[in-house]
PDB file of N, CA, C and O in Angstrom, chain B, residues numbered from 101:
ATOM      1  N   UNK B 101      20.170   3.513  -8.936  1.00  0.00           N
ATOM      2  CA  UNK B 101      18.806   3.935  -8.836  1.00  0.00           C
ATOM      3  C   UNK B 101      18.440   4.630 -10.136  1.00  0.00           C
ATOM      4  O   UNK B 101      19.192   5.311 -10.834  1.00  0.00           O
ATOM      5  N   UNK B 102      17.034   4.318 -10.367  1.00  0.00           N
ATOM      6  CA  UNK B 102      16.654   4.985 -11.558  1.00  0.00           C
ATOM      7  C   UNK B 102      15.206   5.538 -11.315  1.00  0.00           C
ATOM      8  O   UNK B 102      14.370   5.042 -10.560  1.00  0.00           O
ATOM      9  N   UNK B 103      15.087   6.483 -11.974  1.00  0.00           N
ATOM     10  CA  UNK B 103      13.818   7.722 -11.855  1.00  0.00           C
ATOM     11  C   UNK B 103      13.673   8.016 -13.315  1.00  0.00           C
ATOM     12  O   UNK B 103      14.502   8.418 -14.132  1.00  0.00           O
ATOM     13  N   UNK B 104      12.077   7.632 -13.466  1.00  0.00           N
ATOM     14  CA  UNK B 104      11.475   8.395 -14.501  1.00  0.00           C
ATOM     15  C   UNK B 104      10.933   8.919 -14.379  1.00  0.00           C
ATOM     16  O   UNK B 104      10.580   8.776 -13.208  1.00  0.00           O
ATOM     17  N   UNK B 105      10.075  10.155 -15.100  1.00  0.00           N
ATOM     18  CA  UNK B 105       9.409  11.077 -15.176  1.00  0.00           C
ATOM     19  C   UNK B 105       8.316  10.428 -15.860  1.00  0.00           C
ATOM     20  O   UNK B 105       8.682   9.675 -16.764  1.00  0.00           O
ATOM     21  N   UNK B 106       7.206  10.509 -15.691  1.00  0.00           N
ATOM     22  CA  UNK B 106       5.580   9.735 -16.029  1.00  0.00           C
ATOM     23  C   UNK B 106       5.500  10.579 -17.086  1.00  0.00           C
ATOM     24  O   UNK B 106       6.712  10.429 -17.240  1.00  0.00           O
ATOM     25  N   UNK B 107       5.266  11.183 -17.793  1.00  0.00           N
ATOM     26  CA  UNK B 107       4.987  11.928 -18.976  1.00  0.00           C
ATOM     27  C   UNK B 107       5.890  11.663 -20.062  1.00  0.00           C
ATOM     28  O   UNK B 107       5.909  10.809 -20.949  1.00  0.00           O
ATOM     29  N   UNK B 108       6.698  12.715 -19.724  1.00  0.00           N
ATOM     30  CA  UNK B 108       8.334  12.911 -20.909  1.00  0.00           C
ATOM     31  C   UNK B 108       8.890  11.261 -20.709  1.00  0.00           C
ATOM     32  O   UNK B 108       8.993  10.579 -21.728  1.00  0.00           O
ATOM     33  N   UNK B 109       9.086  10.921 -19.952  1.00  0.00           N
ATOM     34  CA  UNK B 109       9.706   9.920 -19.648  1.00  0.00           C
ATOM     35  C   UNK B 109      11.323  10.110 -19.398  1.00  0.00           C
ATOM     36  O   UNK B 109      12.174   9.221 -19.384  1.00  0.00           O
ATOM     37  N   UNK B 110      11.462  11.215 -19.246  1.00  0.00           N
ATOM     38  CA  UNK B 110      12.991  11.628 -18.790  1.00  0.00           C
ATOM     39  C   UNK B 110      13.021  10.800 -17.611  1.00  0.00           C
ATOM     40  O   UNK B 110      12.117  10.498 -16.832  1.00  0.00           O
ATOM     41  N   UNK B 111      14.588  10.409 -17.646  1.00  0.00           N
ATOM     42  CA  UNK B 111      15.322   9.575 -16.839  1.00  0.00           C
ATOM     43  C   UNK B 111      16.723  10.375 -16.081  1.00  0.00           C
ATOM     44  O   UNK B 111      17.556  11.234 -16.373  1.00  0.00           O
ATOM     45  N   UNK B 112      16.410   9.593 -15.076  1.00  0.00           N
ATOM     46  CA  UNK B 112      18.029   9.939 -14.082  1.00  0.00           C
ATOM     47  C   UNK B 112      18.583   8.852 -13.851  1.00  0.00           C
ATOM     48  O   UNK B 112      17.789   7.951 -14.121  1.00  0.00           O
ATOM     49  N   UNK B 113      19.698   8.400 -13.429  1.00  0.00           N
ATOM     50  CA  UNK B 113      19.704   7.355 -12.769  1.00  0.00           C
ATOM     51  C   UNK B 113      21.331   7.848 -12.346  1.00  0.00           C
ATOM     52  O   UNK B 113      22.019   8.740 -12.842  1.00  0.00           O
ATOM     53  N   UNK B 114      21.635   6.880 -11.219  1.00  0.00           N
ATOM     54  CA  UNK B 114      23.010   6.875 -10.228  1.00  0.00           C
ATOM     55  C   UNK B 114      23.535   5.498  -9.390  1.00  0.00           C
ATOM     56  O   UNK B 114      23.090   5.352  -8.251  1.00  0.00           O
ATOM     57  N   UNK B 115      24.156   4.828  -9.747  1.00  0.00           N
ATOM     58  CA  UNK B 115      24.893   4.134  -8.959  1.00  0.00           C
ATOM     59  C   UNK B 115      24.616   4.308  -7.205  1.00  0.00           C
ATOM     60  O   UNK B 115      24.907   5.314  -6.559  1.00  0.00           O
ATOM     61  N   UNK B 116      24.068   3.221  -6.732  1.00  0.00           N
ATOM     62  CA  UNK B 116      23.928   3.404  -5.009  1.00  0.00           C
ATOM     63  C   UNK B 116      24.608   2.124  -4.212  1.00  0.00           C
ATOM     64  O   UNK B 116      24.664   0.934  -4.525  1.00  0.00           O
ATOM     65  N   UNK B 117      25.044   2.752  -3.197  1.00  0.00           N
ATOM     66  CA  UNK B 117      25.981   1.599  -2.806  1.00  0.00           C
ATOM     67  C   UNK B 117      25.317   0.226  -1.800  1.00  0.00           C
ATOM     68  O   UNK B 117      25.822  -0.823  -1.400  1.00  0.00           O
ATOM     69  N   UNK B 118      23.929   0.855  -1.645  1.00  0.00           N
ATOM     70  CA  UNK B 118      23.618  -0.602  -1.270  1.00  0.00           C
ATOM     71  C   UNK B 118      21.963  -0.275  -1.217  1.00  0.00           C
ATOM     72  O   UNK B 118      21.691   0.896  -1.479  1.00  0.00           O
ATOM     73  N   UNK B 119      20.943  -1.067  -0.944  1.00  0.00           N
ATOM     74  CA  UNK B 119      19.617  -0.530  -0.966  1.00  0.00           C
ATOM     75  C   UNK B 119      18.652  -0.260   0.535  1.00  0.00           C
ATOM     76  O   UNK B 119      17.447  -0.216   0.785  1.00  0.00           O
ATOM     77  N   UNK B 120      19.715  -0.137   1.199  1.00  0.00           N
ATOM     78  CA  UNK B 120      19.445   1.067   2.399  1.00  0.00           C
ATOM     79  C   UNK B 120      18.621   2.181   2.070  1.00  0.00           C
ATOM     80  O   UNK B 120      18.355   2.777   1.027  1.00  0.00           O
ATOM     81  N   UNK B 121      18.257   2.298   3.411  1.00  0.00           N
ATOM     82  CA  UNK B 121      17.145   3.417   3.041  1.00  0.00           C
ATOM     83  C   UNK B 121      17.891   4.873   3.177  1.00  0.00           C
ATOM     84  O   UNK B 121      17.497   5.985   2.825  1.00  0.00           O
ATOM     85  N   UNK B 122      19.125   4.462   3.821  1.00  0.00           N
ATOM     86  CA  UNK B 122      19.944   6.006   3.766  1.00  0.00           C
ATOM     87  C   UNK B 122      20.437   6.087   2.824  1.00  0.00           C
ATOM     88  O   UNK B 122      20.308   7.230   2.386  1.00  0.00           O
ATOM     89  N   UNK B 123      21.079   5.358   2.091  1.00  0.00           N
ATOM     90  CA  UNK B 123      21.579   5.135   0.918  1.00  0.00           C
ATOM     91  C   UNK B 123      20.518   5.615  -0.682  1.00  0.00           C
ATOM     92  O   UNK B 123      20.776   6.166  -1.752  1.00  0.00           O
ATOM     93  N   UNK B 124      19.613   5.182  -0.210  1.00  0.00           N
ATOM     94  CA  UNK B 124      18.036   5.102  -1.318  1.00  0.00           C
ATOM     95  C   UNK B 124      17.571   6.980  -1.439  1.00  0.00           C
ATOM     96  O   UNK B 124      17.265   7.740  -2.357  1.00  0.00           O
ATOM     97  N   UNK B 125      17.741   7.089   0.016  1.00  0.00           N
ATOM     98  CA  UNK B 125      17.462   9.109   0.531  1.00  0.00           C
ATOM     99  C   UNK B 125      18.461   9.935  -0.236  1.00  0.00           C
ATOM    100  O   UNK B 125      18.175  10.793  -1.071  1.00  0.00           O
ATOM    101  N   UNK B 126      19.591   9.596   0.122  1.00  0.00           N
ATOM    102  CA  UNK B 126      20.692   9.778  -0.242  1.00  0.00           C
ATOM    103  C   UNK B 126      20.540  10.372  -1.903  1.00  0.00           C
ATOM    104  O   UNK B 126      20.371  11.493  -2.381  1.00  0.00           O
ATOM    105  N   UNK B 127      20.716   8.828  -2.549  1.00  0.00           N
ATOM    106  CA  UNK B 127      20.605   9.401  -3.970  1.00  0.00           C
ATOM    107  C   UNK B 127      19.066   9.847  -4.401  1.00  0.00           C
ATOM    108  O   UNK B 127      19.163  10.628  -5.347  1.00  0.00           O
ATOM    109  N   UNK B 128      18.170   9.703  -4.167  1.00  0.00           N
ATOM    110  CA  UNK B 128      16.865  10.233  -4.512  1.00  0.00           C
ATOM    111  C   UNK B 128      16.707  11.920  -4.443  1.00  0.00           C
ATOM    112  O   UNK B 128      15.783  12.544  -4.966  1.00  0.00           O
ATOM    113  N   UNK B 129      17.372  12.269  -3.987  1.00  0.00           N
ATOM    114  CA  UNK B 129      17.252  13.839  -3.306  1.00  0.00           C
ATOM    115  C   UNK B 129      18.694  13.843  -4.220  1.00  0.00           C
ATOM    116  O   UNK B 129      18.434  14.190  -5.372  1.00  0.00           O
ATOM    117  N   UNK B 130      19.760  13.628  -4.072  1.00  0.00           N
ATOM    118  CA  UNK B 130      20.781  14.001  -5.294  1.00  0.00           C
ATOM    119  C   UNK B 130      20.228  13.954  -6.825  1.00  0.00           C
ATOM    120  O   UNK B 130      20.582  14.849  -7.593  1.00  0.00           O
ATOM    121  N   UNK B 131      19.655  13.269  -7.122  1.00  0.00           N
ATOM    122  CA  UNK B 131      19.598  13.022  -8.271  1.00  0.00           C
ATOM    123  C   UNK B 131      18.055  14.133  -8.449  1.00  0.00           C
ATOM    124  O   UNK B 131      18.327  14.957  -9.322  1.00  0.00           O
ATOM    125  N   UNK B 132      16.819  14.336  -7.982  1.00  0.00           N
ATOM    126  CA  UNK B 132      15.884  15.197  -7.895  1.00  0.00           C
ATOM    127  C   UNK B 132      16.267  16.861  -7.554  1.00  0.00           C
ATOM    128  O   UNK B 132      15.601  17.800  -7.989  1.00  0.00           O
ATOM    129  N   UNK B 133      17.161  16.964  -6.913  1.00  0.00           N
ATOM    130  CA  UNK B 133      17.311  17.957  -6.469  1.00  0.00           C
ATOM    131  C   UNK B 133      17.300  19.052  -7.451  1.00  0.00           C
ATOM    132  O   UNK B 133      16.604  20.056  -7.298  1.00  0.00           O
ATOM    133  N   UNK B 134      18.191  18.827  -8.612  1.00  0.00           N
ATOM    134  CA  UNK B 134      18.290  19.762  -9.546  1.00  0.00           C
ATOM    135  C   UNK B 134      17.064  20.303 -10.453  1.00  0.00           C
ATOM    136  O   UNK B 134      16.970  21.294 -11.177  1.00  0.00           O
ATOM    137  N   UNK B 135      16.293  19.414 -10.177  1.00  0.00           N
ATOM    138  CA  UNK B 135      14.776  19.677 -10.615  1.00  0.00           C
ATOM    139  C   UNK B 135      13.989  20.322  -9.401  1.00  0.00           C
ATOM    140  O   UNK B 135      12.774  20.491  -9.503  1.00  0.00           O
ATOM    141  N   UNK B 136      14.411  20.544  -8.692  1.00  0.00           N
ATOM    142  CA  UNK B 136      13.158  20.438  -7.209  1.00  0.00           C
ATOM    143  C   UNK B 136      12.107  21.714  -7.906  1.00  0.00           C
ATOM    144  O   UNK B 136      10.966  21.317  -7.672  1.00  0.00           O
ATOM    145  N   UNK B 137      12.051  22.602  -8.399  1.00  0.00           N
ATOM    146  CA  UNK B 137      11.359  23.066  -8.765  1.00  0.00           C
ATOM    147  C   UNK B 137      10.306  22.994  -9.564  1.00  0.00           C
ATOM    148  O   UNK B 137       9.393  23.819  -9.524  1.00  0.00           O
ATOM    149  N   UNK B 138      10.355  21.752 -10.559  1.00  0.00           N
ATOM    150  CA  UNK B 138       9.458  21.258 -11.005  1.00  0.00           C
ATOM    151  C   UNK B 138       8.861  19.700 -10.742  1.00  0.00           C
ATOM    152  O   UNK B 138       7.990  19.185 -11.443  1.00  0.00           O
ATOM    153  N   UNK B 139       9.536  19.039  -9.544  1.00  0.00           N
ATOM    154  CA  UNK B 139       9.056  18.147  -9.072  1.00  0.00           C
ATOM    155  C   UNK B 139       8.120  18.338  -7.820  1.00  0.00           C
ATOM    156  O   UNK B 139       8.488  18.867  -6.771  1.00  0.00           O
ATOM    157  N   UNK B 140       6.708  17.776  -8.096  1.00  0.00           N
ATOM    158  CA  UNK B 140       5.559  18.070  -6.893  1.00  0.00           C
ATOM    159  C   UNK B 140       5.186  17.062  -6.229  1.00  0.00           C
ATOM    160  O   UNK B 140       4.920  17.027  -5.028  1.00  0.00           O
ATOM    161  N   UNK B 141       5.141  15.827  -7.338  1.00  0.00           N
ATOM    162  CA  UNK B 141       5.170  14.313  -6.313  1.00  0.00           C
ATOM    163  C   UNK B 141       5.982  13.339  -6.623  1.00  0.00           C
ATOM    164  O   UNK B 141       6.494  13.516  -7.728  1.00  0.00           O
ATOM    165  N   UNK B 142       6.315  12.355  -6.081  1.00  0.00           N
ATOM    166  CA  UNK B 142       6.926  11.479  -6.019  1.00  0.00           C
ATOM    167  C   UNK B 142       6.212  10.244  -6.018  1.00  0.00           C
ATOM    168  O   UNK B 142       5.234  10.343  -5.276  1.00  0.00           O
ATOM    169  N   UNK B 143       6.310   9.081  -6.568  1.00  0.00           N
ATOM    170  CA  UNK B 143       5.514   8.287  -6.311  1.00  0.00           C
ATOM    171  C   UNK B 143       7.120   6.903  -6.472  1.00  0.00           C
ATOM    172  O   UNK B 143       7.885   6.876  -7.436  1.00  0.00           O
ATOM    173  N   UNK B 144       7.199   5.942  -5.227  1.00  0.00           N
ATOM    174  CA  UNK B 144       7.809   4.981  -5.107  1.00  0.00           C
ATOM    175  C   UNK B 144       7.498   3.505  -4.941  1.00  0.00           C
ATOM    176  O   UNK B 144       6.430   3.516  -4.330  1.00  0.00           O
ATOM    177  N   UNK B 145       7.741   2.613  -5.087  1.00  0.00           N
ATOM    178  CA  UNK B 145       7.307   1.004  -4.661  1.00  0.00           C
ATOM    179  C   UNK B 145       7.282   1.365  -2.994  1.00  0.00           C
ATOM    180  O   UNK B 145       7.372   2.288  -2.184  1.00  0.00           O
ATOM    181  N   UNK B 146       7.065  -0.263  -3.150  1.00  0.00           N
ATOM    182  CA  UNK B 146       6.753  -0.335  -1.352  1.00  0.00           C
ATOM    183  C   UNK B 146       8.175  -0.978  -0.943  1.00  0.00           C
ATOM    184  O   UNK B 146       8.094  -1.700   0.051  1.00  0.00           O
ATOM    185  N   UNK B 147       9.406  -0.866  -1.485  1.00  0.00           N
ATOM    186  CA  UNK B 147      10.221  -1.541  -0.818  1.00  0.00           C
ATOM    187  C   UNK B 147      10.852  -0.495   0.303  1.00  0.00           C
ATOM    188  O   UNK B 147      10.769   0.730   0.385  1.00  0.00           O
ATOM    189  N   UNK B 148      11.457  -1.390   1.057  1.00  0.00           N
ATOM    190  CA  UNK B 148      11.707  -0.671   2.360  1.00  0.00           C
ATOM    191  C   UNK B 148      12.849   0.492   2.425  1.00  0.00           C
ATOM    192  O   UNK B 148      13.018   1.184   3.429  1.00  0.00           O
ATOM    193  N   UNK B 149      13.508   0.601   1.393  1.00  0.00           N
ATOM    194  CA  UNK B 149      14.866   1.614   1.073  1.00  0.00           C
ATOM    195  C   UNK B 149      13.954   2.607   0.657  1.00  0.00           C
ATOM    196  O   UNK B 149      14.655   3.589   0.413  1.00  0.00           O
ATOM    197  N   UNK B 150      12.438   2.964   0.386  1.00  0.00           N
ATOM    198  CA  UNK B 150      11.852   4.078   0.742  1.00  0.00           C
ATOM    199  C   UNK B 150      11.318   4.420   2.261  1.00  0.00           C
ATOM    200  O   UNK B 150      10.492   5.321   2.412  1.00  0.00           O
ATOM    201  N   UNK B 151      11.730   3.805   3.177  1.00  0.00           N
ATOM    202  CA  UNK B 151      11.223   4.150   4.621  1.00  0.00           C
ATOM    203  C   UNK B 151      11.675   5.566   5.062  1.00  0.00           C
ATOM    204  O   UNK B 151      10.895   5.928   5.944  1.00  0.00           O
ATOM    205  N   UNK B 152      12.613   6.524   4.819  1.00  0.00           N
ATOM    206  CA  UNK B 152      12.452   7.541   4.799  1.00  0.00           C
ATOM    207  C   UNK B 152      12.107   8.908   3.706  1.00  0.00           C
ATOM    208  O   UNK B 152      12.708   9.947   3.437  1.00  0.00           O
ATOM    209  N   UNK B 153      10.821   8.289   3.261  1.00  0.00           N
ATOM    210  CA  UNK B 153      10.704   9.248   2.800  1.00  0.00           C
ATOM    211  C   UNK B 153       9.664  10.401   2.966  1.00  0.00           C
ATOM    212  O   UNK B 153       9.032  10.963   2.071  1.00  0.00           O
ATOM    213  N   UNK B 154       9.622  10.665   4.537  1.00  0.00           N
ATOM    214  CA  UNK B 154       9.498  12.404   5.177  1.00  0.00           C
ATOM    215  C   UNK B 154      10.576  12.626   4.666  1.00  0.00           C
ATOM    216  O   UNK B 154      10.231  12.461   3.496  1.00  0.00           O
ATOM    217  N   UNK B 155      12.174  13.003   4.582  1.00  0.00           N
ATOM    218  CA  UNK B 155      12.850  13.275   4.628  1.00  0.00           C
ATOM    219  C   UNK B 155      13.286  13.337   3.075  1.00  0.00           C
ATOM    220  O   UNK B 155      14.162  14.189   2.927  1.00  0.00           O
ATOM    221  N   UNK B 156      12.996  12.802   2.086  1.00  0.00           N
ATOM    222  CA  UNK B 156      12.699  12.975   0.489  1.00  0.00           C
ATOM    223  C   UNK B 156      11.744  14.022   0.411  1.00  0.00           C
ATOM    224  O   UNK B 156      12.200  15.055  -0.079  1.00  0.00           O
ATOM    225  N   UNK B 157      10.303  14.064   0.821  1.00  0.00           N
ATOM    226  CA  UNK B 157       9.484  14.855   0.885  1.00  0.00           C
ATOM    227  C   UNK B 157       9.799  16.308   1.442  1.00  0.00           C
ATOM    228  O   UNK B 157       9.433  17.304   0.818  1.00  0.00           O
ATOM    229  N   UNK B 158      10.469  16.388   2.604  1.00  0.00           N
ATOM    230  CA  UNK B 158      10.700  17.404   3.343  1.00  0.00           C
ATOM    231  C   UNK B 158      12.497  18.472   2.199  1.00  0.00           C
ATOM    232  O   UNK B 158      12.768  19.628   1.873  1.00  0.00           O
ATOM    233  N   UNK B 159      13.059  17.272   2.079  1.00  0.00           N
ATOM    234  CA  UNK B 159      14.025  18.079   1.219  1.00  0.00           C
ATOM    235  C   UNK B 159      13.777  18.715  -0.197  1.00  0.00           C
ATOM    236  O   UNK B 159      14.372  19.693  -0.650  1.00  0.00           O
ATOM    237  N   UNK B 160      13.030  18.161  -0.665  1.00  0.00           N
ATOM    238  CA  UNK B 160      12.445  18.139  -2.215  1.00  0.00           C
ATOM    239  C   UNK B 160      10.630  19.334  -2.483  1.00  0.00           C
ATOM    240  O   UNK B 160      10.021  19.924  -3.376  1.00  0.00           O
ATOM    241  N   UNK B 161      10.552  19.077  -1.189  1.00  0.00           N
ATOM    242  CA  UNK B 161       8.790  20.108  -1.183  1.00  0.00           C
ATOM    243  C   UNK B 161       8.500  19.386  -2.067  1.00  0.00           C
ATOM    244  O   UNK B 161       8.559  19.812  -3.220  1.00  0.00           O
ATOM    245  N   UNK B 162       8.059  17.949  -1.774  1.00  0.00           N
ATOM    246  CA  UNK B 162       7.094  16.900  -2.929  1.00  0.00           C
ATOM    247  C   UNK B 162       6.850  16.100  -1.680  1.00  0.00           C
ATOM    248  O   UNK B 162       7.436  15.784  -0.645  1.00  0.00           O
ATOM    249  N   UNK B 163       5.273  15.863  -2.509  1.00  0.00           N
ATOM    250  CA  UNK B 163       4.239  14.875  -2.163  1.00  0.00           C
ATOM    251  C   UNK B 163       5.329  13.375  -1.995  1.00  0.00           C
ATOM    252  O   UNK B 163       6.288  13.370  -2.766  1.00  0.00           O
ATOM    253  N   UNK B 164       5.176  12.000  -0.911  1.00  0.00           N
ATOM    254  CA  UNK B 164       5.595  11.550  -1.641  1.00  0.00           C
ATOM    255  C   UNK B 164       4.343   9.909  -1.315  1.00  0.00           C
ATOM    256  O   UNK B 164       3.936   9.536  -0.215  1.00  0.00           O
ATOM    257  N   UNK B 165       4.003   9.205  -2.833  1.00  0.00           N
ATOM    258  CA  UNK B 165       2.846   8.537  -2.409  1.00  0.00           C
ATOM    259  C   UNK B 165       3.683   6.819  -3.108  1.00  0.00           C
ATOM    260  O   UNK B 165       4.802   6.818  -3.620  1.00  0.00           O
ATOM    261  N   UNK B 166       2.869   5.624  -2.954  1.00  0.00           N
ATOM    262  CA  UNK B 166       3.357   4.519  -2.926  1.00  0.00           C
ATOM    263  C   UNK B 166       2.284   4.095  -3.695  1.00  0.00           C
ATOM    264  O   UNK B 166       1.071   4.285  -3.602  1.00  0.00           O
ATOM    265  N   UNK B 167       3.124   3.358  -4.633  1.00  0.00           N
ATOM    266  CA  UNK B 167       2.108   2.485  -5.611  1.00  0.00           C
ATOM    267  C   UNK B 167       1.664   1.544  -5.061  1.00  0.00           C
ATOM    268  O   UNK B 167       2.427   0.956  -4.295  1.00  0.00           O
ATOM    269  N   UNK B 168       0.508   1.118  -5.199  1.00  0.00           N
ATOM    270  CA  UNK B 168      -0.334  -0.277  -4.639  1.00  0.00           C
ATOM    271  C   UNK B 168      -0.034  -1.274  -5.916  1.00  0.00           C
ATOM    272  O   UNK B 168       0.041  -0.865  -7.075  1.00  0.00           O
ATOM    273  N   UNK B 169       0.135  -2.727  -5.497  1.00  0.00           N
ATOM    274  CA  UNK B 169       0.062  -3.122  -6.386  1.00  0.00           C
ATOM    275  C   UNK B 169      -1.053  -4.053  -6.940  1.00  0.00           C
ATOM    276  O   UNK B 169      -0.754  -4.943  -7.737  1.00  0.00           O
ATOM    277  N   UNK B 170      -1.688  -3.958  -6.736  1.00  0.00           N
ATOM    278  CA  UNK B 170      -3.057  -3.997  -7.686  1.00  0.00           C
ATOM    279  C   UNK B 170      -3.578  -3.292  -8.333  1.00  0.00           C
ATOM    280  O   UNK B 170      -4.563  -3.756  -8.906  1.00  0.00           O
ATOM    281  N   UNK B 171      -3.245  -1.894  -8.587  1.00  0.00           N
ATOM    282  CA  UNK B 171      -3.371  -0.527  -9.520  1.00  0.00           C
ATOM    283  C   UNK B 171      -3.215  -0.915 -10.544  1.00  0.00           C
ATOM    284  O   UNK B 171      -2.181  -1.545 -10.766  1.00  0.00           O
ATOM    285  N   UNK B 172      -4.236  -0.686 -11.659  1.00  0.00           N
ATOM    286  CA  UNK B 172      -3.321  -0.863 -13.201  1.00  0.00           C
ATOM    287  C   UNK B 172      -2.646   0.184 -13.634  1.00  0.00           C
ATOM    288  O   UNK B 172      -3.128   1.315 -13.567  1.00  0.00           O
ATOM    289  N   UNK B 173      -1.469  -0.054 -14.122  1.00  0.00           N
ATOM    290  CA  UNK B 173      -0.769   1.023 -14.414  1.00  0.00           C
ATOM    291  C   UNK B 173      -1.576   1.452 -15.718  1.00  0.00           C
ATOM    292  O   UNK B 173      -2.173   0.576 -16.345  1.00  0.00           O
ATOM    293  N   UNK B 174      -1.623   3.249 -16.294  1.00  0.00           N
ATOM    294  CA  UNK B 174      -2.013   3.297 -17.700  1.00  0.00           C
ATOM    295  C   UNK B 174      -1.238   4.789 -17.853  1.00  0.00           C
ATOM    296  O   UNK B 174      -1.236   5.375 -18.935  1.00  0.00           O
TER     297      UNK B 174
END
């Protein structure tokens, strides 16, 4: 899994053992965690290894919202 940061463009990323959504929770909250203080939202695709994310949101105290894809990115 990989996470960027929209601005800086700082990166995380971690090895996940499959794309489960427990698996997806799992490392998303490991790998954020050490930031949780300066992370407020989250924004993920629509694939389904984000289906829990109350539980990203709820561990992290972040927003968490889903890109549409017809949005232009800028």
């Amino acid at each position: 899994m990989t996470i960027a940061e929209l601005v800086t463009k700082h990166t995380v990323s971690a090895p996940v053992n499959s794309k489960s959504a427990a698996d997806a929770t799992k490392a998303t909250i490991s790998l954020l965690n050490p930031f949780k203080d300066i992370v407020h939202t989250i924004t993920a695709d629509n694939g389904k290894e984000f289906s829990y994310h109350e539980k990203i949101s709820q561990a992290l105290s972040a927003e968490v919202y889903f890109a549409h894809p017809t949005a232009l990115g800028t």
